[in-house]
N, C-alpha and C positions, 0 to 999 in steps of 0.2 A: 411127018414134015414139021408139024408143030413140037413133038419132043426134042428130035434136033435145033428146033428156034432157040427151044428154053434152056437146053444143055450151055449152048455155045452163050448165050444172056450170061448165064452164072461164071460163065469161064471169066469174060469178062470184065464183071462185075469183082472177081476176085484177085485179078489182075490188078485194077484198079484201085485197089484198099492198100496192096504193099507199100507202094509208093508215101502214102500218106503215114504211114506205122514206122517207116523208116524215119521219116522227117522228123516225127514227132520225138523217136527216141534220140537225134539227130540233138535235136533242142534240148531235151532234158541231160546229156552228157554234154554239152554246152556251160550249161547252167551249172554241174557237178563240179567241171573245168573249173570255171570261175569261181564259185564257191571256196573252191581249194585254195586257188593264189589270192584271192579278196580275203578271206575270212579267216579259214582254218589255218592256214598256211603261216598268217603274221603269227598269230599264236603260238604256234607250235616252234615258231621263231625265240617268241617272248621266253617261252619256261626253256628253253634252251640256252639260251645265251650264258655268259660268265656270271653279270649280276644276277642270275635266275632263280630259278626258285619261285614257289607260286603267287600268284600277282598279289595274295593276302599278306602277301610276307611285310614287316613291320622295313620300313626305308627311313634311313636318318636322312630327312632333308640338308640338313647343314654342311654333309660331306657329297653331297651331287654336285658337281662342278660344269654340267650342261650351262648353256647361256643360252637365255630366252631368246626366241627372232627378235629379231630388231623390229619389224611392220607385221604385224598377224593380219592385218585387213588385206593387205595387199597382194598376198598371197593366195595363189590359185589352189584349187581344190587338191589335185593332185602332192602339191606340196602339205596341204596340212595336211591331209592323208599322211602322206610321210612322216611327218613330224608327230603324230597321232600315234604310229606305229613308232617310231623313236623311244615316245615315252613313256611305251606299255613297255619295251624290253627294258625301259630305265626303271620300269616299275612307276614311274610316275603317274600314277592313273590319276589322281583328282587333286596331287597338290607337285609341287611350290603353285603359287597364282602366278596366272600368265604364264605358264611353261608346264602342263598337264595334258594327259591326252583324253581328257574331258570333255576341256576347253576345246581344243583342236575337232575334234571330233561333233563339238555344238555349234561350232564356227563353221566347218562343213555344212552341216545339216541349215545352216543360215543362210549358206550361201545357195544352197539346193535342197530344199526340204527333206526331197523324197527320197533323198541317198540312202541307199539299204545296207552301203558298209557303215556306216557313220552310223545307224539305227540298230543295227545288229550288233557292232562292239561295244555300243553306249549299255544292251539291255543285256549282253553278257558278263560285263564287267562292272555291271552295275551295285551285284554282292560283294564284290571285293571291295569295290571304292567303299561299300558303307561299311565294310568291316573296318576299313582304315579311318574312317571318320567317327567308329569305336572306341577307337586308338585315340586318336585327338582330344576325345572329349574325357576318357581315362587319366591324358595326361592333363584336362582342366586347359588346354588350349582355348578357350570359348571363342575366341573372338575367328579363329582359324576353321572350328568344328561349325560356326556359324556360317560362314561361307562356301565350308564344304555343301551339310547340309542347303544349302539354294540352292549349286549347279546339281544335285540329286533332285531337288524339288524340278527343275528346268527338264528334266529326262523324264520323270513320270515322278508327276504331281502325287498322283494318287495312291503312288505305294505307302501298304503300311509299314513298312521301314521306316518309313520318314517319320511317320510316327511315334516308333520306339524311338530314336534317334532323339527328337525332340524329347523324350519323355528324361531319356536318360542324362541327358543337355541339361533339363532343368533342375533334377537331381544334384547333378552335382555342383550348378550353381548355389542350389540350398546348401548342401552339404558344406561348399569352401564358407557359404556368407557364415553356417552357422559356428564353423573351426574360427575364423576370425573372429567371430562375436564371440566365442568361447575365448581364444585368446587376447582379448580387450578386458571381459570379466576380469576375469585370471591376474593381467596385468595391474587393471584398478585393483583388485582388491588387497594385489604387494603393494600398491603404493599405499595404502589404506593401515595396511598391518605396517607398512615401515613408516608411516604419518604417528599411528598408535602408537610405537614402541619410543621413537622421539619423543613424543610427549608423556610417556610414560618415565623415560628416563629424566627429561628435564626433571618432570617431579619429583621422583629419588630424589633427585641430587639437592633439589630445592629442600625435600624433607629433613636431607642429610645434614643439610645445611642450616635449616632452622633449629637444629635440634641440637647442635654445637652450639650454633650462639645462645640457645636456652641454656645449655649446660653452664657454660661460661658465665653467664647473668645467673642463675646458680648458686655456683662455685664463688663468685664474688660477693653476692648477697651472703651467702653463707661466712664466707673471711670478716666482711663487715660487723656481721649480727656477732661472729665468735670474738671479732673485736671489741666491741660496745660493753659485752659480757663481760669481759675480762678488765675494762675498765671499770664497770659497777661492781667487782667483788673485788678491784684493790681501793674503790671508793670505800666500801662498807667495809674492809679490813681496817684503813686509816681511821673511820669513823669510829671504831669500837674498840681500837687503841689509844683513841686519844681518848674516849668515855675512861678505859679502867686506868689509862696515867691521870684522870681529875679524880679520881676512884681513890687509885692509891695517893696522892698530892693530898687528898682532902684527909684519908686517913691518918696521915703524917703529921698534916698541919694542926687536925684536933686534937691531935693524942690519942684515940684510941675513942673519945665518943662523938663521933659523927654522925648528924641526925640528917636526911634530904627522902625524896621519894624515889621511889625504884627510876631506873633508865635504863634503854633499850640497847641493848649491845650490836644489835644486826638489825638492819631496813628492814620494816615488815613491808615484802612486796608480795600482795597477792595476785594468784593466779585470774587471769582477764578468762571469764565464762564463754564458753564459744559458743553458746548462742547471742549471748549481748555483743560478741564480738563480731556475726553473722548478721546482727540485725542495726549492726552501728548504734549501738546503745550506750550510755554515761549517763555516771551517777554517784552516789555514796550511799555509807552505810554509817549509825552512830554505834559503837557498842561500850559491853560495860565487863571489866574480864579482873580477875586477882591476879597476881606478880606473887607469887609465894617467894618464902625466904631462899629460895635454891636457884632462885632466880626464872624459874618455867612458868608458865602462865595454865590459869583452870578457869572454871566459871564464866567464860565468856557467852554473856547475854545481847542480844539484838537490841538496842532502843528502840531506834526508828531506822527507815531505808527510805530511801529515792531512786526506781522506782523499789517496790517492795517486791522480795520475796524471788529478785534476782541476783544480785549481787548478793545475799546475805551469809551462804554458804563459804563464800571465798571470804567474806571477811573473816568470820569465823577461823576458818580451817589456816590464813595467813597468821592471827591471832597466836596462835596453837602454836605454828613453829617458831614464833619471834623468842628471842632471848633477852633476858633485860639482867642488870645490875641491880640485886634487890633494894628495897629500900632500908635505910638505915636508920635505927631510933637507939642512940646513945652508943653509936658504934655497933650495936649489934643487930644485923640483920631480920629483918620483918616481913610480914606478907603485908601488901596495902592493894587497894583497890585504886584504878582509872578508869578515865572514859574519853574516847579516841575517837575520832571522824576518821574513816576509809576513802577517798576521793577514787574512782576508776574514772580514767578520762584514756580515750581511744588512742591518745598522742603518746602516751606511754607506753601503752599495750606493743605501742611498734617499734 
């Protein structure tokens, strides 16, 4: 009687459990259901559509012609849902601002924390959006990759994405500050080279330029001095024409014995010493020299000098080449001795 109790107990008892194992599997294709049309379903909507292609795929914002809601606040859940799903199939996942399904999707979860499509699409689409924010900061967007990077910060703070993300943010903020700073160098230093070349040219030309008016003051100083010259050898021509016409006059006049002392037929100019001419120096020399009967001069002796023993050469050696009209004693030509003061004075020399 008792095995019968306990048979018919278990029957029961087993009776009892289906009901409960049905329920249960009841609820979990329930939740599979749902799952499908909430979650997998938009998805599989998304890579499907015309603009498809996977949510990583690079979107030129500037050619999306969607127009943001006019009110995002005021809008009920089920709408930014929509809208959320909108702009995953427009690929919009985390930009233009204000028309992302990011946004949509955080604006949800704002309005109901605990939404599990809003949490579930944010943390699957969370590698794509950061690959796009990759993107952004590749093309040196900063100001755009800045604001990506926060609504990623907003979904989970604490991923290390965000990390790299920032890291590679501020790379390439280095990188453009230091292209610009290279090109500033760059730029100063053509100005610098073309600063240098200007003033290198002015001076050319000023050289060019001072070196013609040198030549020219020159060329004139030179015409002058070949002038001066050429005045003093037709002085000393006249000079030593008019000695041998009182030369011959006197001969004429005596008959044949003419007595007088030698005379100089040519200016004795002697050469100015360059060093007394370097040190602005004057002075004279006294000497004492024969006139032979041929008219050439020999014997020339130094008396005295002022100062001494610089000028004495030049008198000397001017001495040597003078020519004179010998002296004459009874008409016939003689050697006689004179004695002559040299004067070097600076005003001559020039």
């Amino acid at each position: 009687m008792d095995t019968r109790k306990s048979r018919h107990g278990r029957s029961r008892a087993r009776g009892a459990i289906k009901p409960i194992t049905i329920a249960v599997l009841a609820i979990v294709a329930c939740l599979a259901v749902a799952s499908w049309f909430l979650i997998i379903k938009p998805h599989e909507d998304m890579l499907s559509t015309d603009a498809g292609g996977h949510p990583s795929t690079p979107v030129n914002l500037s050619q999306q012609q969607t127009a943001a809601p006019v009110n995002v606040e005021a809008m009920s859940l089920n709408d930014l849902l929509a809208e959320a799903r909108k702009a995953m199939n427009e690929q919009r996942i985390i930009a233009p601002a204000g028309n992302n399904a990011f946004e949509f999707y955080l604006k949800v979860l704002q309005k109901q924390p605990g939404n599990q499509v809003a949490a579930d699409a944010l943390r699957e689409t969370f590698p794509f959006a950061a690959s796009n924010v990759e993107q952004v900061i590749n093309q040196r967007e900063f100001t755009e990759a800045d604001r990506e990077i926060d609504l990623l910060a907003k979904v989970d703070p604490t991923n290390y994405t965000l990390t790299i993300l920032r890291s590679k943010l501020d790379a390439q903020r280095k990188t453009l500050d230091e292209e610009q700073q290279k090109q500033l160098d760059q730029q100063h230093q053509a100005e610098l080279a073309a600063q240098k070349a200007n003033v290198d040219k002015a001076a050319a030309q000023k050289a060019l330029a001072d070196k013609a008016a040198a030549d020219k003051a020159a060329q004139q100083q030179a015409a002058l001095a070949a002038q001066q010259e050429k005045a003093k050898q037709e002085e000393e021509t006249k000079k030593a024409a008019d000695t041998t016409n009182e030369v011959a006059a006197g001969n004429t006049s005596s008959g044949g014995g003419q007595t007088r002392d030698a005379i100089p037929i040519s200016t004795i100019r002697p050469r100015y010493p360059t060093s007394a001419l370097r040190n602005n120096q004057e002075g004279w020399v006294d000497v004492q020299y024969t006139v032979n009967a041929d008219g050439s001069v020999s014997n020339v002796q130094v008396l005295g000098a002022e100062p001494r023993h610089v000028f004495d050469n030049a008198a000397v050696d001017a001495l040597r080449r003078a020519k004179f009209s010998p002296a004459m004693r009874d008409g016939v030509a003689t050697a006689s001795q004179q004695q002559k003061r040299i004067e070097f004075k600076l005003s001559a020399a020039q």
